[in-house]
Steps between C-alpha positions, in 0.01 A plus 500: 500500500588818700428785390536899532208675736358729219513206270304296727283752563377474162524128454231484813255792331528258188440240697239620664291565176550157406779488327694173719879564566648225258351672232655840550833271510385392156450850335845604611793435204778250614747793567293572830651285768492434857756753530298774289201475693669508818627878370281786580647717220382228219130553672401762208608323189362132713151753514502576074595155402191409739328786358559442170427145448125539712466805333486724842608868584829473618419792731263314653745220631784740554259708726564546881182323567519249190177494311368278126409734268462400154607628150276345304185617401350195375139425609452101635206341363436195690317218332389153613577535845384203742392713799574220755856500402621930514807536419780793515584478115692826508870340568432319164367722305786739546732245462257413153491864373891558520605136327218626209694821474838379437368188258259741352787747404720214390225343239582649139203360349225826465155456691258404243145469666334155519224411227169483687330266290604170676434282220706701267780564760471096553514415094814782497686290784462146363650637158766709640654287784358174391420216761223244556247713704546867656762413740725674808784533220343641234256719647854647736644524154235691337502755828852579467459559106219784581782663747324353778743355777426227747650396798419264751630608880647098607776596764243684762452176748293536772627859530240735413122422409421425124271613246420271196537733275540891361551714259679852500580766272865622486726606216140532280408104493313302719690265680378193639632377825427124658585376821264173541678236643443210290701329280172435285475593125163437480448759781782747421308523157144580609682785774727631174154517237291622745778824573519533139136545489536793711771619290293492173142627632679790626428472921841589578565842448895688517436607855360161657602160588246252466551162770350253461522314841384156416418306235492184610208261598341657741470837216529344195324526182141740453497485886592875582195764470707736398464612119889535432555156662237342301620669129839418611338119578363478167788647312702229656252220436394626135921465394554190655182336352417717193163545684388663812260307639790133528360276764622164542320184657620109498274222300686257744320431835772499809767633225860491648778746454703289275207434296376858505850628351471285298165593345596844546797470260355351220233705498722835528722332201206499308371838542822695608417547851773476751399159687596649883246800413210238403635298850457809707142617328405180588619507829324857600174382336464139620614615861751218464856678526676203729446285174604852250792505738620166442406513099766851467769305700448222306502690150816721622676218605798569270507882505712759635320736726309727367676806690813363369404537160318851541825670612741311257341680231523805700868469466498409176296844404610754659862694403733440826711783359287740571479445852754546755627201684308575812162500341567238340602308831204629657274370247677174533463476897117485428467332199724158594317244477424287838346205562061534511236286509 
């Protein structure tokens, strides 16, 4: 669409740092038409919305020669990086940090810090929210009761690149942001325990974000030398299982996926382990994640996607009224849920 020279001026800076074109268009409100951007008096308040909602010196776009500075003074800590696969995670992670704030100062529930002791923590969420094993519903329930928000980042595309995972301080809680594409449970669940891991040992402090690029099977599980990543691991493992040290193998020589769900769910029935978690151990230890694969689509079969559910409860927890209606389109835009894996 056309638009205004000092307004393009700072859509190509943005650009330029990585931020693509379509999703500038997306942080703009719906008032901000064709005909605005083709206005070169509208090119300040086009500069603070931008500014604002990427949390950016408006000076710094407004300049003569336009310039990113940011406002924030939050310290990245990037974990579980591939290094084969760099990425430019800063689009998201602004994006991340300013949805946190608004759904941060919209949740009425008061941050109470996460138990440490995983098998007490685990005993405390099968009485209190109920359930067969330590599921994605129950363990999302028990984060928003401790004032902990989560949100999962669905409506990004192919846009920007993604992180897993992260969690950020704002409005005094930890919030935990997700942005995995996959419609997965199973997976969804080891990402979300494995965040609130960081949360409760404390690796996250007020001035940091902590990313967690990927969790997936190339990094999963005890993999990652580093000594936050492996606590967070074990956390993660420990409430899932009610012991650290879970490690699943088949009796069943050649086992298929159907029969490996299968085995997987009786045996998590028994002992209150979510049967896509024992699928996925399985999987990372057995080096056999085609047939793990198969097992989770197989056991999922009937589900909603796991996204889906994550930011229904987010609507469901935080007070609308105490945002105003373009935050709470803005966390909309990003939270829709589209189509994945």
């Amino acid at each position: 669409m056309p638009t205004s020279s000092k307004i393009e001026q700072i859509f190509d800076t943005l650009e330029s740092a990585g931020y693509p074109r379509a999703l500038q268009e997306q942080l703009l409100p719906e008032w901000v038409t064709s005909d605005v951007l083709n206005n070169n008096n509208a090119s300040k308040e086009i500069a603070v919305i931008i500014a604002q909602r990427l949390g950016l010196k408006t000076s710094g776009l407004f300049a003569e020669h336009t310039s990113i500075e940011s406002l924030r003074t939050h310290k990245p800590k990037y974990k579980r990086s591939i290094p084969a696969k760099s990425k430019n995670l800063s689009p998201i992670t602004a994006i991340a940090v300013t949805v946190a704030e608004m759904v941060s100062f919209a949740c009425t529930q008061p941050y109470i810090p996460l138990e440490q002791d995983t098998i007490k923590l685990r005993n405390s969420i099968l009485e209190t929210h109920k359930g067969k094993w330590i599921g994605l519903r129950n363990v999302l329930l028990t984060c928003w009761a401790h004032g902990i928000p989560v949100i999962h980042l669905s409506n990004l595309g192919n846009m920007v690149s993604k992180m897993d995972a992260m969690v950020v301080f704002a409005n005094g809680r930890p919030n935990i942001v997700m942005s995995k594409n996959s419609r997965s449970w199973a997976w969804q669940l080891f990402i979300l325990t494995h965040e609130l891991g960081h949360c409760a040992l404390g690796h996250v402090s007020p001035d940091e974000i902590l990313i967690d690029e990927q969790l997936g099977s190339e990094s999963y599980a005890l993999s990652d030398p580093d000594n936050e990543e492996q606590a967070a691991d074990k956390f993660a493992i420990s409430l899932l299982n009610g012991r650290d040290d879970a490690t699943y193998t088949a009796s069943i020589k050649n086992i298929n996926a159907q029969e490996l769900s299968k085995v997987a769910l009786d045996y998590g029935t028994a002992h209150k382990i979510d049967p896509g978690h024992i699928v996925l151990n399985y999987g990372n230890h057995n080096n056999q994640w085609q047939i793990a694969n198969a097992a989770i689509n197989y056991l999922e079969r009937n589900t909603q996607p796991a996204n889906q559910l994550i930011n229904e409860l987010l609507w469901h927890q935080i007070d609308l009224s105490s945002l105003p209606e373009d935050s709470i389109d803005f966390i909309n835009r990003f939270t829709i849920t589209e189509s994945v894996a």
